[in-house]
C-alpha positions as a printed Julia matrix, in Angstrom:
287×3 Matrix{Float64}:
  -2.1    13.8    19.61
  -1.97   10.15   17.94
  -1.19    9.77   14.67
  -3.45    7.34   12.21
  -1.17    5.24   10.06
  -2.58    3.24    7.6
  -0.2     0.82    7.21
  -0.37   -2.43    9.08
   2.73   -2.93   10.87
   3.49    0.03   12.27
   2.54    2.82   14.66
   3.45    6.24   15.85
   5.22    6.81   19.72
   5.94    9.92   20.76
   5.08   11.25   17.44
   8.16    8.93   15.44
   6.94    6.72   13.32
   7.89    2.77   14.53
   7.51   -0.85   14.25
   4.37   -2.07   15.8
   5.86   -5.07   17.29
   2.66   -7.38   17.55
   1.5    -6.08   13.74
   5.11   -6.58   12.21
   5.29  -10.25   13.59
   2.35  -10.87   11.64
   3.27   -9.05    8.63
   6.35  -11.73    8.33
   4.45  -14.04    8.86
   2.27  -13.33    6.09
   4.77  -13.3     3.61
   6.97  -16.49    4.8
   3.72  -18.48    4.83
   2.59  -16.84    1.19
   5.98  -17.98   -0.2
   5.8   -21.26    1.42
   3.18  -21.53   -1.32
  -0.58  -20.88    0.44
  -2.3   -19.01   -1.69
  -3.64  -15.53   -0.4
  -6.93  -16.91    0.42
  -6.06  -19.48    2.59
  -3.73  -17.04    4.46
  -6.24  -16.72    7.54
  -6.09  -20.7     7.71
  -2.81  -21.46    8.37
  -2.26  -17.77   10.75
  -4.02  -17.43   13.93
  -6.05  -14.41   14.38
  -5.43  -12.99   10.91
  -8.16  -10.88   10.59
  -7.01   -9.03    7.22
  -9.4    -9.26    4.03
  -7.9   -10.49    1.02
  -7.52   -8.02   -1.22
  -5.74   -5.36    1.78
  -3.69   -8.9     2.05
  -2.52   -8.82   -1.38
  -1.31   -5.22   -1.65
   0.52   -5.9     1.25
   2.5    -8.19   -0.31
   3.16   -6.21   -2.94
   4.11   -3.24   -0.35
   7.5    -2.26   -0.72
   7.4     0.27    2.37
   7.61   -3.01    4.45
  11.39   -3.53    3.06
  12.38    0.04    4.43
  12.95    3.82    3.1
  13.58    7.39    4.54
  10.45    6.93    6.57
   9.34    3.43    7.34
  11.48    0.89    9.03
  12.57   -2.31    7.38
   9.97   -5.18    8.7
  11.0    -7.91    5.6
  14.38   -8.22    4.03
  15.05   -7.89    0.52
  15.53  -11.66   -0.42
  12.26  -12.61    1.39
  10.06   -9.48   -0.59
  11.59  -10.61   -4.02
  10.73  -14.13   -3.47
   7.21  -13.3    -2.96
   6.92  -11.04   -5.81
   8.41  -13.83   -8.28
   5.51  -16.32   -6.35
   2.49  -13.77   -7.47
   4.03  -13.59  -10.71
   4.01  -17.76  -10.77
   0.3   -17.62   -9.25
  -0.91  -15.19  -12.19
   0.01  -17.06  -14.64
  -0.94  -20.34  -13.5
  -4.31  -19.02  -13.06
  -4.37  -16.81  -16.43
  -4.32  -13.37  -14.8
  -0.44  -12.66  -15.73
  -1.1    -8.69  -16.3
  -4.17   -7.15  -13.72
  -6.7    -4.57  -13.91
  -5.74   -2.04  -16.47
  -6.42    1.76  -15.25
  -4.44    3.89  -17.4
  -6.38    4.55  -20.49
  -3.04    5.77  -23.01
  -1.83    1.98  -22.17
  -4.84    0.25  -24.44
  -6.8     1.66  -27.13
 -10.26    1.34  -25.8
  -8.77    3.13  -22.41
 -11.31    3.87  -19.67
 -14.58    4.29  -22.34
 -15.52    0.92  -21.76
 -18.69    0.28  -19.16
 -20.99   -2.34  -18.33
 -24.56   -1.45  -19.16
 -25.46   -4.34  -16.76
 -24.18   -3.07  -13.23
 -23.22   -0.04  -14.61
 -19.15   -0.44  -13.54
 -15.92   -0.02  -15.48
 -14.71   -2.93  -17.86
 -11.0    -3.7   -16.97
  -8.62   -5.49  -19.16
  -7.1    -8.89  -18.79
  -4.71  -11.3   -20.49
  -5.75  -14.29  -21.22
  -2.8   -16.07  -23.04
  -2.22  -14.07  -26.5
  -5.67  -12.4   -26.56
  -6.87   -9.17  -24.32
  -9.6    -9.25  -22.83
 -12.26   -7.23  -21.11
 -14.82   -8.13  -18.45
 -16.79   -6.55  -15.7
 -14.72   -4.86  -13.05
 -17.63   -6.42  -10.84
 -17.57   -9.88  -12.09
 -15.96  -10.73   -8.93
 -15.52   -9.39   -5.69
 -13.8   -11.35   -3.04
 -14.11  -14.26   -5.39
 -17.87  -14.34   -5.35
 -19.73  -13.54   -9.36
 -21.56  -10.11   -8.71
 -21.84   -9.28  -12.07
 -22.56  -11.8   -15.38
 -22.5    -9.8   -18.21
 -20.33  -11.12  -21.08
 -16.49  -10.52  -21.85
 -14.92   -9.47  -25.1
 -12.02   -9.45  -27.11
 -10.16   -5.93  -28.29
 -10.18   -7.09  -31.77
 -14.57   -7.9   -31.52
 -14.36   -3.96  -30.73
 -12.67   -3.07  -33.43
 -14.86   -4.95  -35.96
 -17.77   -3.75  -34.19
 -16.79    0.39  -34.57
 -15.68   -0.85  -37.81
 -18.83   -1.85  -38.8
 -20.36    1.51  -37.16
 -18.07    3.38  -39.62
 -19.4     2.24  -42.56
 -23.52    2.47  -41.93
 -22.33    6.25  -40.44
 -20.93    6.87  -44.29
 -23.62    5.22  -45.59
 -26.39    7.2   -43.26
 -25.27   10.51  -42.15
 -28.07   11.77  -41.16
 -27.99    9.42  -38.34
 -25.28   10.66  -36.81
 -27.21   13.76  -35.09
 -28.64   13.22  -31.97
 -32.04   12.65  -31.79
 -33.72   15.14  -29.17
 -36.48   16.04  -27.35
 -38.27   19.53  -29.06
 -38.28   22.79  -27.15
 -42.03   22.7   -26.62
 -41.68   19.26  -25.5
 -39.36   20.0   -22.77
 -41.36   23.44  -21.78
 -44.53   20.94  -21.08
 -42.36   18.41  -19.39
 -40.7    20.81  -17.5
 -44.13   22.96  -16.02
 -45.54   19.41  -15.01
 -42.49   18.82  -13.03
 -42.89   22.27  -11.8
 -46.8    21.91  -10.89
 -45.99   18.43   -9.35
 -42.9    19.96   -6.85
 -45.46   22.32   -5.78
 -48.14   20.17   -5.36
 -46.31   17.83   -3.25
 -44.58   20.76   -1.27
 -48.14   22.11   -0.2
 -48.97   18.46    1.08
 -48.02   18.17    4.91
 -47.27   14.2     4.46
 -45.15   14.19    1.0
 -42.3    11.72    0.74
 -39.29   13.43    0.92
 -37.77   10.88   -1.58
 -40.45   11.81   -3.86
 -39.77   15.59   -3.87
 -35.86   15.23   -4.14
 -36.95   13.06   -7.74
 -39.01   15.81   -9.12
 -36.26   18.07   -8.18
 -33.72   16.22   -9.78
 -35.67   15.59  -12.83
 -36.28   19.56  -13.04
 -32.82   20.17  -13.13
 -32.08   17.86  -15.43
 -34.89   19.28  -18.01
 -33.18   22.45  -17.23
 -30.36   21.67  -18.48
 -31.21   19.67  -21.33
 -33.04   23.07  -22.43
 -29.72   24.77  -22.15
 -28.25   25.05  -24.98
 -24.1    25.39  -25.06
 -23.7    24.2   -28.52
 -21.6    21.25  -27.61
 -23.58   18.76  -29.39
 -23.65   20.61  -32.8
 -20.13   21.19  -32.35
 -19.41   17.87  -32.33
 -22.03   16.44  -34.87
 -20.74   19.08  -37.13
 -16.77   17.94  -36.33
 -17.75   14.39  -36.5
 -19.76   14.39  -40.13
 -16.46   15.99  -41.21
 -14.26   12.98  -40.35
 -16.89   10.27  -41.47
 -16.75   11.94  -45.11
 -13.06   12.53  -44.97
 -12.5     8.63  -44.0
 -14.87    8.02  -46.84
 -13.09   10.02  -49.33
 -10.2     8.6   -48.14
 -10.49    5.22  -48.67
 -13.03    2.25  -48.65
 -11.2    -0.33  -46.4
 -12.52   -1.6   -43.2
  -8.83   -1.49  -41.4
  -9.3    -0.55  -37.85
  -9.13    3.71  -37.69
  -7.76    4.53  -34.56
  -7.35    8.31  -34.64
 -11.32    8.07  -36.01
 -12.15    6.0   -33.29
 -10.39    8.28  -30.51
 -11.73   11.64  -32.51
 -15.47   10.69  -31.87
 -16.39    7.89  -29.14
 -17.45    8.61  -26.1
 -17.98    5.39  -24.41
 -18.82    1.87  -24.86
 -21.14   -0.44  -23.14
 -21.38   -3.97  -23.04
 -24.88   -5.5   -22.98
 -25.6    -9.46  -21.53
 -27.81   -9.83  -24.63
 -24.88   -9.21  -26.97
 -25.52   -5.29  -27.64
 -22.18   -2.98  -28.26
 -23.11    0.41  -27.77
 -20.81    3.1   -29.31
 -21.82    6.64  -27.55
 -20.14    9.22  -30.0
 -19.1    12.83  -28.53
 -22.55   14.41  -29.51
 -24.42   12.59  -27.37
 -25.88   10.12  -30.63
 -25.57    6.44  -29.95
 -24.77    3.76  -32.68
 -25.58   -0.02  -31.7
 -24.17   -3.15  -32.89
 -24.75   -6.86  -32.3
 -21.83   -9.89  -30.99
């Protein structure tokens, strides 16, 4: 049986794991003509045939299987592979990108809670010479704008849940979620009922239509089911608001407030900042 490997430049004979001779010709290529200073999208110029997309282009650059280990033998040498890691490190900078995409959330304070209430995607962070800041995961892709919602700094963030903070100790009754009554949801929930069965006694419904109703019965359902997380966390997060308050009346950023009771954060085109808090409330404030 054949093997899949998923790394260009090499294949499996007999079960051993080997150079792909063709595929490893190319790979050096790609990284002598990358360090001979072509950029990464004008790689397919300057190689015939090179039908690689950029961004699988780019990691293999970065790829240190290619200089060789226990398991994969060595297609680039050592002095080649460092030279082209010290060129993307040039490239970054010269373009403003000198640190990319930031996944790990326990590296920057605002971590993975920050989303795009445009396209709906992660925000990632970028440096942008002494400032942080965070755009669109989606803004491009393959170098084309998908996505034009607005970028902001860390610090505008801070201010913002600041600013939050201080309307929260000022209004704490706004702090519980605002929900839809019992009876409410029992009416809402037998007219999705009647309208699942109406459509499921009709020999032409839309199947699309059906799996809606069905989706939007569960989801009553479960808004009717009660597990106490959201009064837990009202009831956890009036504490801390009245603690900070007793504690003091600066507006210095609070970060173990700030990680105690957001949820998320979304980013609006219009210049809305969203704070979600742990019960399910939302707080918004304006750019």
């Amino acid at each position: 049986m054949n093997r899949k490997v998923t790394v260009y430049g090499y294949q499996f004979t007999e079960g051993i794991l080997q150079i792909a001779p063709e595929q490893s010709r190319i790979v050096q290529e790609i990284f002598r003509v990358y360090n001979s200073g072509v950029p990464v999208s004008r790689l397919k110029d300057h190689i015939e045939e090179l039908e690689i997309n950029r961004v699988r282009l780019s990691d293999m650059l970065s790829d240190r299987r290619y200089l060789g280990n226990k398991n994969f033998p060595q297609i680039i040498d050592q002095e080649l592979f460092e030279a082209v890691q010290q060129r993307k490190k040039e490239r970054c900078k010269a373009i403003g990108k000198e640190q990319p995409y930031i996944y790990h959330k326990e590296q920057f304070l605002l971590g993975n809670k920050m989303k795009c209430g445009e396209c709906g995607s992660a925000y990632h962070c970028y440096k942008h010479g002494e400032l942080w800041r965070w755009d669109c995961s989606k803004r491009l892709v393959k170098g084309r704008v998908t996505c034009r919602n607005q970028h902001i700094q860390e610090e505008q963030i801070k201010e913002l849940f600041m600013q939050a903070v201080t309307k929260m100790k000022n209004h704490p009754e706004r702090l519980r979620k605002i929900t839809v009554y019992g009876s409410k949801r029992n009416i809402l929930l037998q007219a999705a009922e009647h309208e699942i069965e109406l459509l499921k006694n009709d020999s032409d419904h839309n199947i699309d239509e059906l799996l809606k109703l069905i989706y939007k019965k569960a989801s009553l359902q479960y808004e009717d089911a009660d597990d106490g997380r959201a009064a837990y966390y009202t009831q956890k997060i009036e504490n801390l608001i009245q603690q900070h308050k007793e504690r003091s009346e600066e507006k210095t950023f609070d970060k173990d407030l700030f990680d105690a009771i957001i949820e998320a954060i979304t980013i609006y085109k219009d210049g809305r900042v969203v704070f979600t808090l742990k019960n399910g409330a939302t707080k918004t404030e304006v750019l």
